[in-house]
Chimera marker file (.cmm) of the C-alpha trace (Angstrom):
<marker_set name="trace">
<marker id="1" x="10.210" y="-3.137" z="1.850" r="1" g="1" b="0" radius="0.5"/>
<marker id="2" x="11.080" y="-5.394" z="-0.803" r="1" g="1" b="0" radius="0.5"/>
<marker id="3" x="8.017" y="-6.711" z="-1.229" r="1" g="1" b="0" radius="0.5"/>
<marker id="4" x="7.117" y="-3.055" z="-3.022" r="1" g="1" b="0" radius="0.5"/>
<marker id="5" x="10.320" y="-3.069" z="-4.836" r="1" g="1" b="0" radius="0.5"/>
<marker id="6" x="8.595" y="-4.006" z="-8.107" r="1" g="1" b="0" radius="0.5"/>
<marker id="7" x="5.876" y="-1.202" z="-7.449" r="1" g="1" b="0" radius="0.5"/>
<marker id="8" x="8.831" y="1.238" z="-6.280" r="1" g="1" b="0" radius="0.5"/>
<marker id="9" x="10.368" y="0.419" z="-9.392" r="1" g="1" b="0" radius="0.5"/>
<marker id="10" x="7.329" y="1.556" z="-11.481" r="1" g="1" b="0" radius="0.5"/>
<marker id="11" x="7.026" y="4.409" z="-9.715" r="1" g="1" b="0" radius="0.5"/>
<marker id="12" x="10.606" y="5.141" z="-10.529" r="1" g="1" b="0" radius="0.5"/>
<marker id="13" x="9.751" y="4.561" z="-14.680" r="1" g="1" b="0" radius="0.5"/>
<marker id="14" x="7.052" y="7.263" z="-14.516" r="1" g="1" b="0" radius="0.5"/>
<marker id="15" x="8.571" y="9.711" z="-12.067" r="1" g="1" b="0" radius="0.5"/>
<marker id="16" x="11.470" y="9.225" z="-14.477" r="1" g="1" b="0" radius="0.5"/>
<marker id="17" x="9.726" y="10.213" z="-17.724" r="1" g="1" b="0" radius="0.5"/>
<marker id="18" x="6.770" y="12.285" z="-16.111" r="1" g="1" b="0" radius="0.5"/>
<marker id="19" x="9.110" y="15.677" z="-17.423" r="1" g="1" b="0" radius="0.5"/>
<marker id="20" x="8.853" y="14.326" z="-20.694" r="1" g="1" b="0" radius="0.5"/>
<marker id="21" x="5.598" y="15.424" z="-20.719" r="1" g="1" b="0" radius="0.5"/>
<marker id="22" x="5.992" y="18.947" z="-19.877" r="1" g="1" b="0" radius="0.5"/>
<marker id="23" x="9.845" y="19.756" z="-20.576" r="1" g="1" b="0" radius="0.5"/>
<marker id="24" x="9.955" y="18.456" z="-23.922" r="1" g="1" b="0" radius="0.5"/>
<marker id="25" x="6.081" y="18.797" z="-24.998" r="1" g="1" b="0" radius="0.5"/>
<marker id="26" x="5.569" y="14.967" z="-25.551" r="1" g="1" b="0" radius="0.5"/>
<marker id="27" x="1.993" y="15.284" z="-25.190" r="1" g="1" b="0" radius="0.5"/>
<marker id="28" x="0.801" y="11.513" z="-23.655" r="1" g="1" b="0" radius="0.5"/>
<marker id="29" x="-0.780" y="12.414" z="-20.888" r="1" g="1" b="0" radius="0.5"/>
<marker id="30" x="-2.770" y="14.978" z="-22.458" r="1" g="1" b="0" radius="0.5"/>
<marker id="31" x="-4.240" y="12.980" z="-25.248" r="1" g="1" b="0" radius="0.5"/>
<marker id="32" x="-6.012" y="10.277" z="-23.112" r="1" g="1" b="0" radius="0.5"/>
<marker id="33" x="-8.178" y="9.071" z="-26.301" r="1" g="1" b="0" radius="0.5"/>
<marker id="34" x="-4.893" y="8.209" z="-28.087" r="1" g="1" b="0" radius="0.5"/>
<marker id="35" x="-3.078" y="6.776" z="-25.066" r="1" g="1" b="0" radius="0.5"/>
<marker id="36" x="-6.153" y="4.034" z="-23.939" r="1" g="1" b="0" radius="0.5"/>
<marker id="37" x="-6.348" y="3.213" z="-27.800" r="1" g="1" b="0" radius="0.5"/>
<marker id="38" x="-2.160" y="2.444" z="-27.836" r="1" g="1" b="0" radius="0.5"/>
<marker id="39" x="-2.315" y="0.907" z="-24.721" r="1" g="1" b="0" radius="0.5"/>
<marker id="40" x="-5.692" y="-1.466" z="-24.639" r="1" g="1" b="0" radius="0.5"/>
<marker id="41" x="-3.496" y="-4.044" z="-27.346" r="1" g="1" b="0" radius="0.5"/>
<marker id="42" x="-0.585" y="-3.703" z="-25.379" r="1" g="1" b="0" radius="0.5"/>
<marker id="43" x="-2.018" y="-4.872" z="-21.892" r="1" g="1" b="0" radius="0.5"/>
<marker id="44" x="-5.045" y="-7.043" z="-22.853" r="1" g="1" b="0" radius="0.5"/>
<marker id="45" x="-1.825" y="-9.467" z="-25.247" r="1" g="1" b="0" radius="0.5"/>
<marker id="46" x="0.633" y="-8.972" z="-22.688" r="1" g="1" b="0" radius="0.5"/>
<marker id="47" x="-1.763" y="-10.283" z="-19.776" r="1" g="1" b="0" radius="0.5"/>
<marker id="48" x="-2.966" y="-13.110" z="-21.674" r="1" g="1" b="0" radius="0.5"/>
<marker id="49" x="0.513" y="-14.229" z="-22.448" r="1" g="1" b="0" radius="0.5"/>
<marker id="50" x="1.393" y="-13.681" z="-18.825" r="1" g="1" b="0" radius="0.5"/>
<marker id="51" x="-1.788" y="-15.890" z="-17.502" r="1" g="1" b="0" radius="0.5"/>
<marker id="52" x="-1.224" y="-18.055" z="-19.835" r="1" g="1" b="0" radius="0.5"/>
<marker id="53" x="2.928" y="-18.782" z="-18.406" r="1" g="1" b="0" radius="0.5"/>
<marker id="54" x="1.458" y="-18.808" z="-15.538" r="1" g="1" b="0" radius="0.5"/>
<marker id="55" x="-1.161" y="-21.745" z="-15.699" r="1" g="1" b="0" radius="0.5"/>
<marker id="56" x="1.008" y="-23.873" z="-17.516" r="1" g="1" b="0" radius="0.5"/>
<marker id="57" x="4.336" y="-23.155" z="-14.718" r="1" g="1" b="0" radius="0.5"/>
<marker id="58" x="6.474" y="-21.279" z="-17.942" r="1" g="1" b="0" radius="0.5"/>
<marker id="59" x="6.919" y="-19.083" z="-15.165" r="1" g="1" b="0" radius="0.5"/>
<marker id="60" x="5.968" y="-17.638" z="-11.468" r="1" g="1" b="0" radius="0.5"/>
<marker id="61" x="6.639" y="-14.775" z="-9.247" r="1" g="1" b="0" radius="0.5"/>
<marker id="62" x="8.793" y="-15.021" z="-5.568" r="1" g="1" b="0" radius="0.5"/>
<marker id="63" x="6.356" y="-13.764" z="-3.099" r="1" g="1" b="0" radius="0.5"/>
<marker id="64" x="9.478" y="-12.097" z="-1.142" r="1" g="1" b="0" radius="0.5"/>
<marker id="65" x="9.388" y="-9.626" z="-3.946" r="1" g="1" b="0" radius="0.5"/>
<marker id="66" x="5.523" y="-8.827" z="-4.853" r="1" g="1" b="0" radius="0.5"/>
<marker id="67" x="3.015" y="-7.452" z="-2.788" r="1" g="1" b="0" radius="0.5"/>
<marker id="68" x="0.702" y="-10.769" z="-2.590" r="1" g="1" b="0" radius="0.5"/>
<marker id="69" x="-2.016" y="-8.704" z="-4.247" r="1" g="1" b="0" radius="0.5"/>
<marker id="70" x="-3.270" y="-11.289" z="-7.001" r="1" g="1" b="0" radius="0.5"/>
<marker id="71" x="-5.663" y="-10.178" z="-10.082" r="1" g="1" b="0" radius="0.5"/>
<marker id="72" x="-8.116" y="-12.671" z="-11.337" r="1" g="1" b="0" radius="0.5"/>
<marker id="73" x="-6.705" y="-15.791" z="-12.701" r="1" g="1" b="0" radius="0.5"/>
<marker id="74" x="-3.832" y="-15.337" z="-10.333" r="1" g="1" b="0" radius="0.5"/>
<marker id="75" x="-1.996" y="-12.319" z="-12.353" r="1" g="1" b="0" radius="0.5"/>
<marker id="76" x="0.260" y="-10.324" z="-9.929" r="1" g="1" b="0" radius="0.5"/>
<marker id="77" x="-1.131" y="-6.822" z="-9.150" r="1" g="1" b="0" radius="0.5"/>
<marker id="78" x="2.931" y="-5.897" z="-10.107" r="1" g="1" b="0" radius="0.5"/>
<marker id="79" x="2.235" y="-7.159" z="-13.554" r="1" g="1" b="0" radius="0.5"/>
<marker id="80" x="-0.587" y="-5.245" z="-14.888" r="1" g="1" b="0" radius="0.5"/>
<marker id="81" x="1.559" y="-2.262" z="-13.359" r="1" g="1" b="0" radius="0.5"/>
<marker id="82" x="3.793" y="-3.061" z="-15.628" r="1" g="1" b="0" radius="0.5"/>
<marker id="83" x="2.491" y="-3.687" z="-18.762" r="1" g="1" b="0" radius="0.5"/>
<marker id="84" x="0.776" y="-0.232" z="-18.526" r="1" g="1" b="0" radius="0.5"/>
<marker id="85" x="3.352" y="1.640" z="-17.299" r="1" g="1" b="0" radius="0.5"/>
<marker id="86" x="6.602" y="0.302" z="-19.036" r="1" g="1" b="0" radius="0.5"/>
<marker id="87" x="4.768" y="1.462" z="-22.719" r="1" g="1" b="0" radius="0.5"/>
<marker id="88" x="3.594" y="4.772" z="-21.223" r="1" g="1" b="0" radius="0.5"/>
<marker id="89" x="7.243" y="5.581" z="-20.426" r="1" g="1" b="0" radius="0.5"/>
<marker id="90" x="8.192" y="4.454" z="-24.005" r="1" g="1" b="0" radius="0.5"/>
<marker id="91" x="5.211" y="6.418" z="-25.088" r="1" g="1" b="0" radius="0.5"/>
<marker id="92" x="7.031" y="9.873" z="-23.715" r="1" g="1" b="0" radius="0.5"/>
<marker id="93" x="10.137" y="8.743" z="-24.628" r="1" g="1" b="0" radius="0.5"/>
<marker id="94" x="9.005" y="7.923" z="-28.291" r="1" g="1" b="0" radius="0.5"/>
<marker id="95" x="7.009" y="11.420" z="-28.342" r="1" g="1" b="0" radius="0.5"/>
<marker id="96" x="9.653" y="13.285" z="-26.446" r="1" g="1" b="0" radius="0.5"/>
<marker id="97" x="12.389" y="12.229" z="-29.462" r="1" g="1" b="0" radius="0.5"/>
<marker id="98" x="10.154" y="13.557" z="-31.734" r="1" g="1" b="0" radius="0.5"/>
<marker id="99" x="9.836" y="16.783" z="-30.249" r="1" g="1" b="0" radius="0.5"/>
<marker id="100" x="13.612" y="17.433" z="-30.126" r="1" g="1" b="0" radius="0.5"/>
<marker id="101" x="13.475" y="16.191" z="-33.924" r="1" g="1" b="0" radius="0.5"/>
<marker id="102" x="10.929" y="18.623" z="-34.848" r="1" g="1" b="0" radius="0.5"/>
<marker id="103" x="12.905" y="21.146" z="-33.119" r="1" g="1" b="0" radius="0.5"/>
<marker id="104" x="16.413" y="20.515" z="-34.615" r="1" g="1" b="0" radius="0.5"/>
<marker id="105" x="14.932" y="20.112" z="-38.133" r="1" g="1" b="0" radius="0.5"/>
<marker id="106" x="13.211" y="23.766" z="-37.473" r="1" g="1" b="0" radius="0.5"/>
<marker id="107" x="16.294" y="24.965" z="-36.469" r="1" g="1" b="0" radius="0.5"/>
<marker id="108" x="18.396" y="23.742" z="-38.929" r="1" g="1" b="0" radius="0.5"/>
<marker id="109" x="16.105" y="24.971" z="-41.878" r="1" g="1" b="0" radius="0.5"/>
<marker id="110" x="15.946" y="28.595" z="-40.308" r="1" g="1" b="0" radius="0.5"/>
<marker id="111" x="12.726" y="28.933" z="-39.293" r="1" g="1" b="0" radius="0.5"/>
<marker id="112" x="11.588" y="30.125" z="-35.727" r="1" g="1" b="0" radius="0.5"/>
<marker id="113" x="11.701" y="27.071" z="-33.428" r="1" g="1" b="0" radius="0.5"/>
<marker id="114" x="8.233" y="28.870" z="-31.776" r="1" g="1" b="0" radius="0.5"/>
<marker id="115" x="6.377" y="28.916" z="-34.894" r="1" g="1" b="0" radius="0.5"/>
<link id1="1" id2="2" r="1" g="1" b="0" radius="0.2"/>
<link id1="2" id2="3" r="1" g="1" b="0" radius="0.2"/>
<link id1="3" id2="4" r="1" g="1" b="0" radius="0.2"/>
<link id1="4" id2="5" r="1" g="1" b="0" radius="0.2"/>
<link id1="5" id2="6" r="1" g="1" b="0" radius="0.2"/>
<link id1="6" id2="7" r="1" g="1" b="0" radius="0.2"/>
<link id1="7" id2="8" r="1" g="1" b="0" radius="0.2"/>
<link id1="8" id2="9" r="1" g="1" b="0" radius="0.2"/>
<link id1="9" id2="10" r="1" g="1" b="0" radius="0.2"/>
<link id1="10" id2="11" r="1" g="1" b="0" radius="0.2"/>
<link id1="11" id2="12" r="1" g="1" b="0" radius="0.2"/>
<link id1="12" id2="13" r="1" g="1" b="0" radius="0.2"/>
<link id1="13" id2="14" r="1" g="1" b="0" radius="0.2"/>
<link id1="14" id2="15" r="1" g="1" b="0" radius="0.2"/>
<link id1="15" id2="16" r="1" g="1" b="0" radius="0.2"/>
<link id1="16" id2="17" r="1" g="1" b="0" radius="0.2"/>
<link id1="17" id2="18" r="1" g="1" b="0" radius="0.2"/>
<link id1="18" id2="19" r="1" g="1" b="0" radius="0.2"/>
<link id1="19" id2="20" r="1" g="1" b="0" radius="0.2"/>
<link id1="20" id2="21" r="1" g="1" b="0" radius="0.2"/>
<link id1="21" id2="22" r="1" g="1" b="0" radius="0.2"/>
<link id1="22" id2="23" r="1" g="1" b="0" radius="0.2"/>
<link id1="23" id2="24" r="1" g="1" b="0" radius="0.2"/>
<link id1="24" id2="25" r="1" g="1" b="0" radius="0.2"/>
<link id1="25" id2="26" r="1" g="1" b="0" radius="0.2"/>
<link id1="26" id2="27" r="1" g="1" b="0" radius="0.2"/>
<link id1="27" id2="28" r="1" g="1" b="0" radius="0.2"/>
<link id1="28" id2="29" r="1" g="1" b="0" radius="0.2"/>
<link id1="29" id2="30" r="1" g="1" b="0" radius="0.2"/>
<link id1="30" id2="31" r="1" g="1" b="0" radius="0.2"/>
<link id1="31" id2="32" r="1" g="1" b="0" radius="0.2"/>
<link id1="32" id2="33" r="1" g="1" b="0" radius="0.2"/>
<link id1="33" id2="34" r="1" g="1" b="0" radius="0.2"/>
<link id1="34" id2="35" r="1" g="1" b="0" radius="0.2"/>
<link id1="35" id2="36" r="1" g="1" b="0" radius="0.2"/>
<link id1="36" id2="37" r="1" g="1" b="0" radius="0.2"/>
<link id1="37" id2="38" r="1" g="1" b="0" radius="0.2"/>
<link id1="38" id2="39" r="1" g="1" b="0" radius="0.2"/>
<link id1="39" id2="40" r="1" g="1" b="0" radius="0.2"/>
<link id1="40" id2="41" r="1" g="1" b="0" radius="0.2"/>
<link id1="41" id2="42" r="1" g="1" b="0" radius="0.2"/>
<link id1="42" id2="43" r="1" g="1" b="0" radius="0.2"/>
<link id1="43" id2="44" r="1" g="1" b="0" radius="0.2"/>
<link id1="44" id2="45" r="1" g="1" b="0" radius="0.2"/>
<link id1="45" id2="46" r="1" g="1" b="0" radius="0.2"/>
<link id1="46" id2="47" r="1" g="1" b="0" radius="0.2"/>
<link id1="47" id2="48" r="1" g="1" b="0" radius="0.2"/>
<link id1="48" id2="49" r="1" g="1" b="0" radius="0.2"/>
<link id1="49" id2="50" r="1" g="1" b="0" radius="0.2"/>
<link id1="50" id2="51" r="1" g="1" b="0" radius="0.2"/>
<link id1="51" id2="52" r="1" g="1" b="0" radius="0.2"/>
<link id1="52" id2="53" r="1" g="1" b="0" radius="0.2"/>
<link id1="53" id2="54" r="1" g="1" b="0" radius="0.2"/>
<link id1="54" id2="55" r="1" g="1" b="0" radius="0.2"/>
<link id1="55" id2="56" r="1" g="1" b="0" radius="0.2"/>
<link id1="56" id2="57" r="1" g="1" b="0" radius="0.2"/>
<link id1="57" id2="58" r="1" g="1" b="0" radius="0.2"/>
<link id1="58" id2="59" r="1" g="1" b="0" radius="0.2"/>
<link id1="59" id2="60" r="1" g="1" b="0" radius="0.2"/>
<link id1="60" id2="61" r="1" g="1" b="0" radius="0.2"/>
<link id1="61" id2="62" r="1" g="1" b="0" radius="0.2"/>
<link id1="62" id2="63" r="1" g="1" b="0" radius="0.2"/>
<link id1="63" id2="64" r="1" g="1" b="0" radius="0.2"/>
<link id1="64" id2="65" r="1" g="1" b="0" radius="0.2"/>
<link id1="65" id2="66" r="1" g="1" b="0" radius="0.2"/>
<link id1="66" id2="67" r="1" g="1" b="0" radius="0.2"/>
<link id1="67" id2="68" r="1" g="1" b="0" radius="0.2"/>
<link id1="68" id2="69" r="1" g="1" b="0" radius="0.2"/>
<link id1="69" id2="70" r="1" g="1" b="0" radius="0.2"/>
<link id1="70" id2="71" r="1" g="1" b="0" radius="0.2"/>
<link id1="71" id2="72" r="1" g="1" b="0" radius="0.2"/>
<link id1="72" id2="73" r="1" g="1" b="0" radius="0.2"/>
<link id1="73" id2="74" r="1" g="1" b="0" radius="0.2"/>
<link id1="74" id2="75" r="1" g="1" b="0" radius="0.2"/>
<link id1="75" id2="76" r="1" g="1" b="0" radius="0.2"/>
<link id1="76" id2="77" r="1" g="1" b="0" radius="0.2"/>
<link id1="77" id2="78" r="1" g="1" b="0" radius="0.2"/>
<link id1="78" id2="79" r="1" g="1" b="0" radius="0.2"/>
<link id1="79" id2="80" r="1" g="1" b="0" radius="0.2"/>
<link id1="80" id2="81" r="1" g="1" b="0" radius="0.2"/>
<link id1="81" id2="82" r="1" g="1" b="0" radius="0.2"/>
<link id1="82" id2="83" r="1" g="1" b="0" radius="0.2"/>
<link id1="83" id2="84" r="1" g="1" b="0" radius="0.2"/>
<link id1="84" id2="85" r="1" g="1" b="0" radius="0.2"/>
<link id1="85" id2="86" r="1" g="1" b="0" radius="0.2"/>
<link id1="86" id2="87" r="1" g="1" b="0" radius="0.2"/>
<link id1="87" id2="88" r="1" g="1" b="0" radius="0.2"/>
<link id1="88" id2="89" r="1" g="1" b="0" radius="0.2"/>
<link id1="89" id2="90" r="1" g="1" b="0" radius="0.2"/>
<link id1="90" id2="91" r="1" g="1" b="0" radius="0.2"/>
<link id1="91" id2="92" r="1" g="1" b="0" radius="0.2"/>
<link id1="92" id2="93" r="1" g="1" b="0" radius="0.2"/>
<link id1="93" id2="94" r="1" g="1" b="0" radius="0.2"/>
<link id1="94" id2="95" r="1" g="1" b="0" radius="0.2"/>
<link id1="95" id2="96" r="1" g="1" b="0" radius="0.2"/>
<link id1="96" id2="97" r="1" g="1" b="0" radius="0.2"/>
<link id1="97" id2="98" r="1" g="1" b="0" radius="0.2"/>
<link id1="98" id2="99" r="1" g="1" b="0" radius="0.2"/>
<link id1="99" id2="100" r="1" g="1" b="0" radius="0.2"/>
<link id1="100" id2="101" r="1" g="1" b="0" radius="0.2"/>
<link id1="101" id2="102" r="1" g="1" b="0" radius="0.2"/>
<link id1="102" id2="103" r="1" g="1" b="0" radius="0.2"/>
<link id1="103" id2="104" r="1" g="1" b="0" radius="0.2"/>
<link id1="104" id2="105" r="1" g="1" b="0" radius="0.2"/>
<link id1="105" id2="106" r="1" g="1" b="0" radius="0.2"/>
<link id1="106" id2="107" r="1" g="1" b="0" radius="0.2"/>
<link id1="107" id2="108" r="1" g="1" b="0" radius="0.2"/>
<link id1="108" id2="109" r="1" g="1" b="0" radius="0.2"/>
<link id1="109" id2="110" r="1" g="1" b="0" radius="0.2"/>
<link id1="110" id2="111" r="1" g="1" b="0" radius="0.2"/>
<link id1="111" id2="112" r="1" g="1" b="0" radius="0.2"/>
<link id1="112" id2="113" r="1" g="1" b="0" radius="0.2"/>
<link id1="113" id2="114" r="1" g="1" b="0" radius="0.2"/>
<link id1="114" id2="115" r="1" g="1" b="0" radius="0.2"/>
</marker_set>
């Protein structure tokens, strides 16, 4: 088991902030275009610093605690995980605030909040 704690982990992030998306009306997950555009810069920077830490020993990963599943240029599959799913989650976080904002400025200003 605890080599998938890193994936469990992940799994935890979106299941986490998955309601964002339909409680508060952040709106990530249904704007694909937008989200691939946000997070292409994001994971291709990210991985490139990671390989990077990697080749020159900056860094490394205890096999007790990743599934052994290496990308190209030995990148843990954990890794890419979560350098796309740690900015989705601040995605609907980010978009979620927003909505409340929206919201609380509507109702402050006396307007109907469905409107």
């Amino acid at each position: 088991m605890d080599r998938y704690q890193y994936l469990l982990l992940m799994a935890a992030c979106i299941a986490i902030t998955l309601p964002l998306e339909f409680v508060l009306g952040a709106r990530v997950y249904r704007r694909p275009a937008l989200l691939v555009t946000a997070m292409v810069p994001v994971v291709v920077a990210f991985s490139v610093w990671d390989i990077v830490g990697i080749w020159r020993g900056h860094w490394s990963y205890n096999p007790l605690y990743v599934t052994g599943i290496e990308l190209p240029l030995r990148m843990p599959l954990e890794e890419l995980v979560f350098f796309v799913v740690i900015p989705i989650c601040g995605l609907l976080t980010y978009e979620a605030v927003g909505q409340v904002l929206r919201l609380v400025r509507r109702l402050r200003s006396g307007t109907d909040a469905h409107a």
